[in-house]
Structure formats: C-alpha cells, structure tokens
N, C-alpha and C positions, 0 to 999 in steps of 0.2 A: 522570455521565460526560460532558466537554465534549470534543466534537470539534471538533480541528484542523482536518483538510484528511481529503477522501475522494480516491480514486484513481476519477473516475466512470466512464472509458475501460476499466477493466478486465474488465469483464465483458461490453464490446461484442467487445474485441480478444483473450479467453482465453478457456478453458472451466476455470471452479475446479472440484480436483480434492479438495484440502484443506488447511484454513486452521488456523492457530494464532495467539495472542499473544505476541508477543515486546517487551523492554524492549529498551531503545537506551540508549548510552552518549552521554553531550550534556555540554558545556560549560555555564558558568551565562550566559555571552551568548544561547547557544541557546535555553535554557530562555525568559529571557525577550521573545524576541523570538519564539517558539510562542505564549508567551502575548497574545498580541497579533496570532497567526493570521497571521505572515506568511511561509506556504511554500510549496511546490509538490512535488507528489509523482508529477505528470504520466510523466515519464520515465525512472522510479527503477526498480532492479528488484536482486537480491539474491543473490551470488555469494557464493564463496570464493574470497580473495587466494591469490598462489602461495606456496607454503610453510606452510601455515597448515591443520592438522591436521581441525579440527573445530570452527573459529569461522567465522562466516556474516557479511558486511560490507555493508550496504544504500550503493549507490551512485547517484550524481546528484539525490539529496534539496539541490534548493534551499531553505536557511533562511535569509533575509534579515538583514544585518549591523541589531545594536541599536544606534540613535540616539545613546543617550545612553553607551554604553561609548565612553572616548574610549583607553586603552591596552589592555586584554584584548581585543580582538576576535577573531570567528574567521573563516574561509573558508568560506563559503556552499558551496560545493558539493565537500567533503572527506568521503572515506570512514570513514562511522561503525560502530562494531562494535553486534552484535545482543546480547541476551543470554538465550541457550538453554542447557537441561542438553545435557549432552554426549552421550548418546544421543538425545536431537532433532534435533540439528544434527548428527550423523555420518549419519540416516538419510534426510535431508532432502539434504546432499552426495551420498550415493548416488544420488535420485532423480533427480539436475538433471544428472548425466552420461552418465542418456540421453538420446537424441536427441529433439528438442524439446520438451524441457521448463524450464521456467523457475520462479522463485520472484518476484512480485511485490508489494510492498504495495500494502493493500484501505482504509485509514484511518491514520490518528495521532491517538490522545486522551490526554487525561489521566483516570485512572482515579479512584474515588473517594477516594485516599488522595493524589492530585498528583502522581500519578508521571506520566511520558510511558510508554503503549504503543504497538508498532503493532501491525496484523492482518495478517496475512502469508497468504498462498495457493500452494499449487505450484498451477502449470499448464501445461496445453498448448494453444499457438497453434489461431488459429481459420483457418479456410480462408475463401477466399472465397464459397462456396456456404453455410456454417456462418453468416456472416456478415449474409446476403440472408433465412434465415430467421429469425436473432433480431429482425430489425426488421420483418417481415412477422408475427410472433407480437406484437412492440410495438403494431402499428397495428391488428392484427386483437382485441385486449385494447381499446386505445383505442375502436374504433369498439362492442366488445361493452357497454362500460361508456356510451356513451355511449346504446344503444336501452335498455338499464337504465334509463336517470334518464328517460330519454322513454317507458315505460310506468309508470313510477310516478307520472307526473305526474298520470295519466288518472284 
C-alpha cells in the first residue's frame, strides 16, 4: 500500500467517529499526476451535491495538472464522485444532516492491486477546550517517552 497524501490536521481539528474505504472516480491525467504525489487534501471534506439521492462527492481535493498532458488535462480542484454501496452512502447522508457533523478524508493510497482509495471519517468538530487537551496529552506522551529512554540508559 503507497500512500499519497495524509489529511495530518484531522484529528487535531475533529474527533473520528467512524471511518471507511472509499474508491474515487479520477481521470487518467489524475491518476498520473497522484502517482507522482502531487496533491493536497488539507481542506477537502465530503458532501452530497443537491439533487443527488445517495452518491457522496469529495470536494476541494487539490490534484496538480500533469506536465506532460498537453490536450486531455483536468481541473485541479473539481468535484469528484466517491464510490460506495448504496446503503453506505444513504447512512452516512443521514448522519452528516445532523448538526455538526461532517465526513472528511483521513489518506489517499493506492491499494495493492493500483487502484486509488481514500479513508474517509464522520466527525464531529472539536471545541476549543477539546483542542487544549489533545495537545497537553501530546506533550505529556512526549515528555513520558522521553524519562523512558532516560531510565533505560541507566
């Protein structure tokens, strides 16, 4: 499994509630310009378009135009469709139209057979108090591993 690009802000800024694999529908310019690691998944996150029953569409997925396509190219930041059974993605629209909840991707890799996945998460927003302790459990981890290595020295 070769990972793309990780989402590393998402589990500062959510709290994952639960995660699945979803395939994406991509162009062959896309394709190869992934392969070559050049995107960004910073400030993507995964809606349902209006009209649109029980398909689930990942939005603001930066994929860098490939170099060498000189007429087929696509639009780096165009809405690409997910690809879910249809009771995943009807129970997953349910969940996202309560209030504060959201679906964001967690990675993008290519699987062992070369397909593109992503990992996908529902969640719900962190507060800012929620926020003050994941980094206070960070540095309190950091500092516990660090008297770790300093008694084993001894």
């Amino acid at each position: 499994m070769k990972i793309i690009a990780n989402n590393r802000k998402a589990t500062f800024h959510y709290e994952l509630l639960n995660t699945l694999e979803a395939g994406i529908v991509l162009t062959g310019t896309e394709v190869k310009s992934l392969r070559q690691g050049r995107m960004s998944l910073s400030d993507a996150y995964i809606t349902n378009l209006a009209n649109q029953d029980h398909e689930l569409f990942i939005l603001n997925v930066h994929i860098d135009e490939y170099a060498q396509a000189k007429y087929f190219t696509h639009v780096p930041k165009r809405p690409r469709k997910l690809l879910l059974k249809k009771r995943e993605s009807i129970k997953w629209i349910q969940a996202i139209r309560q209030k504060g909840m959201t679906i964001i991707p967690l990675s993008m890799y290519f699987n062992n057979k070369n397909i593109v996945k992503l990992n996908i998460a529902l969640c719900k927003g962190k507060n800012v108090i929620d926020k003050r302790k994941t980094i206070q459990d960070r540095e309190w981890k950091r500092e516990e591993s660090k008297i770790l290595k300093r008694n084993r020295s001894f």
